[in-house]
Each structure stands twice: as C-alpha cells, then as structure tokens.
Residue frames relative to the residue before (quaternion, step in Angstrom):
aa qw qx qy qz dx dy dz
X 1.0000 0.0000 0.0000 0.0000 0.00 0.00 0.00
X 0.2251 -0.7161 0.5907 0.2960 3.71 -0.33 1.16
X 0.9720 0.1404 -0.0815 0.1701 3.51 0.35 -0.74
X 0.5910 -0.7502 0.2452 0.1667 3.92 0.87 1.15
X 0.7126 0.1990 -0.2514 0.6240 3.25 0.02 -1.87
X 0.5301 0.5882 -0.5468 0.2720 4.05 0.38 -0.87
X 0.8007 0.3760 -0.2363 0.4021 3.59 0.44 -1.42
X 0.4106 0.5282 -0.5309 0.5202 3.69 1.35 0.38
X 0.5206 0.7541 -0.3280 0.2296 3.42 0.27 -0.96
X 0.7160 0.4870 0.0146 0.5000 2.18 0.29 -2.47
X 0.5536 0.6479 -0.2959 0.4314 3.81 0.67 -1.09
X 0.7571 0.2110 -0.1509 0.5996 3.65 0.28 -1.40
X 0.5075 0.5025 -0.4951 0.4949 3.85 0.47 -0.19
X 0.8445 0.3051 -0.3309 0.2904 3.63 -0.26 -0.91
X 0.5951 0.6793 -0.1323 0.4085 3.27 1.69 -0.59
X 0.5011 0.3282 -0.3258 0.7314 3.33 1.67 -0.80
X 0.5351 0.5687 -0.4986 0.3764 3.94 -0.01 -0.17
X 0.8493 0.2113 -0.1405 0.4629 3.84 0.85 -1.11
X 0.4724 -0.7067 0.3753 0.3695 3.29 1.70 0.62
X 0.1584 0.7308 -0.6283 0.2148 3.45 0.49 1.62
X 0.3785 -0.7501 0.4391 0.3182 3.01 -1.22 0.08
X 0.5712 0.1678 -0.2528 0.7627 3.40 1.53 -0.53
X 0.1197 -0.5580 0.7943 0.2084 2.52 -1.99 -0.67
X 0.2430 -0.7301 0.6244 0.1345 3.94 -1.21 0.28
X 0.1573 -0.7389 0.6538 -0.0423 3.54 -1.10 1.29
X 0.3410 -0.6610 0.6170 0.2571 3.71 -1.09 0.46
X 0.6935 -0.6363 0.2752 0.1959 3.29 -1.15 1.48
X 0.1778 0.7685 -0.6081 0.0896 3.22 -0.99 0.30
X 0.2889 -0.6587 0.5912 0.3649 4.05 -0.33 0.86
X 0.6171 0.4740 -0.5181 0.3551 3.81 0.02 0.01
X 0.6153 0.4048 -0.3682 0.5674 4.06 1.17 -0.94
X 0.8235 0.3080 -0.3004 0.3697 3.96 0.23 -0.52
X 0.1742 0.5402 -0.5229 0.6360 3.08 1.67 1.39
X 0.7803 0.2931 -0.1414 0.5341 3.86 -0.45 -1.45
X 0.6153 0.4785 -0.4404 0.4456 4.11 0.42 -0.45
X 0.8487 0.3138 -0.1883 0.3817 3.69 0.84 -1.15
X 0.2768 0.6399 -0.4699 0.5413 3.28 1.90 0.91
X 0.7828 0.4988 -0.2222 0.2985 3.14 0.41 -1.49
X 0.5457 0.6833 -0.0612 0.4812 3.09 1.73 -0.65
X 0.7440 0.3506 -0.1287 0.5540 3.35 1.24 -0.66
X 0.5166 0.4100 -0.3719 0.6533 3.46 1.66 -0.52
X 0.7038 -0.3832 0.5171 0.3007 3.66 -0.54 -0.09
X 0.6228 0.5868 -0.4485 0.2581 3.85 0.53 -0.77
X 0.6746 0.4325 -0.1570 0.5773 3.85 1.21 -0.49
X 0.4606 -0.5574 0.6252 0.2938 3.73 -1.33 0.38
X 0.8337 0.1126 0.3607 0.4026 3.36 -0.19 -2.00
X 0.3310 0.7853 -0.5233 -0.0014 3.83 -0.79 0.30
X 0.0215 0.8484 -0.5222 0.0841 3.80 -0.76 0.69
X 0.6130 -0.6621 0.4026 0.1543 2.51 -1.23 1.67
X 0.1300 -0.7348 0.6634 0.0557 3.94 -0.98 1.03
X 0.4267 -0.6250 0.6123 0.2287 3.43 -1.11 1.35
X 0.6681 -0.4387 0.4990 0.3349 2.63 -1.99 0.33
X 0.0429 0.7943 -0.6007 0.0795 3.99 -0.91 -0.08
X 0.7329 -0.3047 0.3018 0.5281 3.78 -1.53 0.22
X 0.8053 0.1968 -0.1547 0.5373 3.58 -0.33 -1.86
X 0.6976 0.2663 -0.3374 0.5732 4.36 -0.02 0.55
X 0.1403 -0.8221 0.5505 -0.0383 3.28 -0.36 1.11
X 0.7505 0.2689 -0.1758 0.5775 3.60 1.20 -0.09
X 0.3752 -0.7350 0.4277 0.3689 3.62 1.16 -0.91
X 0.1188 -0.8377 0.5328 -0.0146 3.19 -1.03 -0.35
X 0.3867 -0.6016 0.6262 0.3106 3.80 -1.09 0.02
X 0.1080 -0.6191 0.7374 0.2478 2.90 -1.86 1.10
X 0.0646 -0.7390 0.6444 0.1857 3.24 -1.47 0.03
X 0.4157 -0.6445 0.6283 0.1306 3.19 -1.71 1.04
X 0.3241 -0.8162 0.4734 0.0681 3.05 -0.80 0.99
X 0.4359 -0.8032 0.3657 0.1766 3.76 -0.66 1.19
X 0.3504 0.7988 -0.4853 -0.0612 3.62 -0.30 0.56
X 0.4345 -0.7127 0.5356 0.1281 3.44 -1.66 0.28
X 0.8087 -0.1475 -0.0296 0.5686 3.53 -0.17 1.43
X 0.5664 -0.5949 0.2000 0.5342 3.31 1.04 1.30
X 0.5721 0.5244 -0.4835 0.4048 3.73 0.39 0.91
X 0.4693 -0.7106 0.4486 0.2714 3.53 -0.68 1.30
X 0.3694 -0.7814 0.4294 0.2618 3.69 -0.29 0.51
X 0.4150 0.5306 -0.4811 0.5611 3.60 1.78 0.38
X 0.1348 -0.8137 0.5498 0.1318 4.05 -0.77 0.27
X 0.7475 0.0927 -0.0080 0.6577 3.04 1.40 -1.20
X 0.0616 -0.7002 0.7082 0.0658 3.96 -1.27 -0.20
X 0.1489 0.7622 -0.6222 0.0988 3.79 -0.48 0.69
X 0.3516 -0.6875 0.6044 0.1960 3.85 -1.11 0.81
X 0.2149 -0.7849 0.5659 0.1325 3.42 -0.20 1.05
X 0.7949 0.1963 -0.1417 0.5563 4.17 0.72 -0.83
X 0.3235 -0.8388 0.4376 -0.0150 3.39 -0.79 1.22
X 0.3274 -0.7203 0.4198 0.4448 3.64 0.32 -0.05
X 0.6499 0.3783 -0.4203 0.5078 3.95 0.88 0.64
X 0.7553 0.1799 -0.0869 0.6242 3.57 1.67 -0.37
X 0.0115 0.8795 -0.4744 -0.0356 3.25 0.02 1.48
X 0.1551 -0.8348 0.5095 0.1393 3.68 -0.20 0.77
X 0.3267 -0.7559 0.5519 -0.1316 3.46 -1.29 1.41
X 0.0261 -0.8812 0.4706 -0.0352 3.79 -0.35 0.77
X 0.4850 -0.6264 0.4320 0.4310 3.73 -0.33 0.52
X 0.5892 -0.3012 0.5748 0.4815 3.50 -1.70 -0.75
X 0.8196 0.4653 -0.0544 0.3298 3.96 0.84 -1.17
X 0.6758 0.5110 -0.1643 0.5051 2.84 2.02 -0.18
X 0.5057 0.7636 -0.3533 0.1907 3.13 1.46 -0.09
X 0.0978 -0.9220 0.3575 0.1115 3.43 -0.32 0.53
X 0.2884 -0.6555 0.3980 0.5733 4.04 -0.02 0.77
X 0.6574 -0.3944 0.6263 0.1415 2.77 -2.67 -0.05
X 0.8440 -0.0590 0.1238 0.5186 3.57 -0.57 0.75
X 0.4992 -0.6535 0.4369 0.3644 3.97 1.19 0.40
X 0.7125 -0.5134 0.1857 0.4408 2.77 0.62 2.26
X 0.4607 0.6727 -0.4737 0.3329 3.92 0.64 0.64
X 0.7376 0.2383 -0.0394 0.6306 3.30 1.49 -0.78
X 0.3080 -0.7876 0.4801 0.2331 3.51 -1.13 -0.04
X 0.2945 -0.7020 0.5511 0.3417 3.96 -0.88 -0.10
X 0.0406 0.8468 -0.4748 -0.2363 3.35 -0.72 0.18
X 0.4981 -0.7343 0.4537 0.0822 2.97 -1.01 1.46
X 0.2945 -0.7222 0.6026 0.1689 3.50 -1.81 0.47
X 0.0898 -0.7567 0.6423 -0.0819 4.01 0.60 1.15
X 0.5854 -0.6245 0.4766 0.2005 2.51 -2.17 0.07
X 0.4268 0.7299 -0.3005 0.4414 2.82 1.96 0.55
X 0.6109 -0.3457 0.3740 0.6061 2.62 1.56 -1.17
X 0.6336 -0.5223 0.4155 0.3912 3.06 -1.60 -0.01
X 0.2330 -0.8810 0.3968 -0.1103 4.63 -0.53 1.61
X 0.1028 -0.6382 0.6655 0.3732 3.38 -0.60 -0.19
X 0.7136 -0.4695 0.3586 0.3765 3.36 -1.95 0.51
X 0.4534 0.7299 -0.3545 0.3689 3.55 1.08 0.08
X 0.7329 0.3655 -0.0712 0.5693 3.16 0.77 -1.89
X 0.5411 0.6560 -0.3510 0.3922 3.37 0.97 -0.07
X 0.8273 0.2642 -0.2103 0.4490 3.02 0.41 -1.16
X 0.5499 0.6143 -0.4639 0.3242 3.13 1.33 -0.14
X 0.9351 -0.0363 -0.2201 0.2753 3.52 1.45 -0.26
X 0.8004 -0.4827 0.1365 0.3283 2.02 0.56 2.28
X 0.4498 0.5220 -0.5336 0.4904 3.21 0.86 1.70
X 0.2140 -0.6843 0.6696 0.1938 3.68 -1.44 0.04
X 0.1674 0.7220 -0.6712 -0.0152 3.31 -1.46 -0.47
X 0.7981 -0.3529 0.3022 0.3837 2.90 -1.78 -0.30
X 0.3063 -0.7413 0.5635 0.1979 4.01 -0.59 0.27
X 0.4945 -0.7630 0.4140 0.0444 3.22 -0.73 1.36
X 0.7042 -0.3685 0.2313 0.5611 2.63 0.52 -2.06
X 0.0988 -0.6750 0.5990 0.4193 4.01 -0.51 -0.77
X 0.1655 -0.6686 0.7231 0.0530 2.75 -1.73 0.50
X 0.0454 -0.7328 0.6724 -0.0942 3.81 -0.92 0.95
C-alpha cells in the first residue's frame, strides 16, 4: 500500500456512505494520531484500539462512527498531501476549513494538530488532510 492515511479515508468515507456504524483500520501511531483528533472534535462517536492476535496479525483501530438524524456528521474527508505531492504551509499561512466549520489536520513538529492548535502555536507543517 503506497499510501495509508488515504486508505483510512477512503475506509470511513465509504462506510459513513452505507451507514456503518464502525468501521476497522489497520494500525498505525500516525492514524491514532488523526483517529484521536477526530475524536475530540466531535467527527467520531467512539474508537478502540484492537491488539494484535491469531486472526489480526498487526491490529488496528475500530472506530464507531457518529451520526445525527441518520446523517453521519463527517460530510466530506479529502487528502490534501500525497506521497507524489506533498503540500506544506507556513505558521502564517494557515487558513480555516469551510469557515472554521471543518478542520485540517496537520503534521508539525509538535506533533501530529488541527489547523487550530497550530496556529495557536505558531507552528506549520505538512497538511494531511481536511475534514468537514
């Protein structure tokens, strides 16, 4: 798989599409970085970590997905840096998402932000994704 957070994406995209309720993602500390964003904004219900084991050889995250009047409260998900097109953003350039309706998350040296917590300090990095 050249590219991960994409096929997470894609994961909770097609899933809020068929009105799942979870959905399951193989692990990475870089997705339960972006899973426990999502979590704290509101865009998610619920997520937990699944050990490795016989039939899950690597583990993974399930995640419960959050909706409101049978509408998933995720609407959109878009990968903004690709691994053939990596996109980068000052401390000064940051700009909200959908008029502060949505968020970007960002990869800093701080760690892994939304464009919020960023600018509050006054870090850039590489942009992941937005989500709205």
């Amino acid at each position: 798989m050249t590219d991960p957070i994409a096929d997470m994406l894609t994961r909770i995209r097609n899933a809020s599409r068929v009105r799942k309720q979870e959905v399951f993602i193989p692990f990475s500390k870089l997705k339960l970085g972006i899973v426990k964003i999502l979590k704290k904004e509101g865009f998610i219900e619920e997520y937990e970590e699944v050990k490795p084991d016989a039939t899950n050889k690597f583990g993974g995250l399930n995640i419960t997905l959050k909706y409101d009047n049978n509408v998933c409260t995720i609407s959109n998900l878009k990968r903004v840096s690709k691994p053939g097109r990596r996109v980068y953003v000052a401390k000064d350039k940051l700009l909200a998402v959908r008029n502060n309706f949505g968020i970007s998350i960002l990869s800093t040296s701080a760690g892994i932000m939304t464009n919020r917590e960023a600018k509050k300090a006054g870090l850039g990095g590489e942009i992941l994704c937005e989500i709205y």
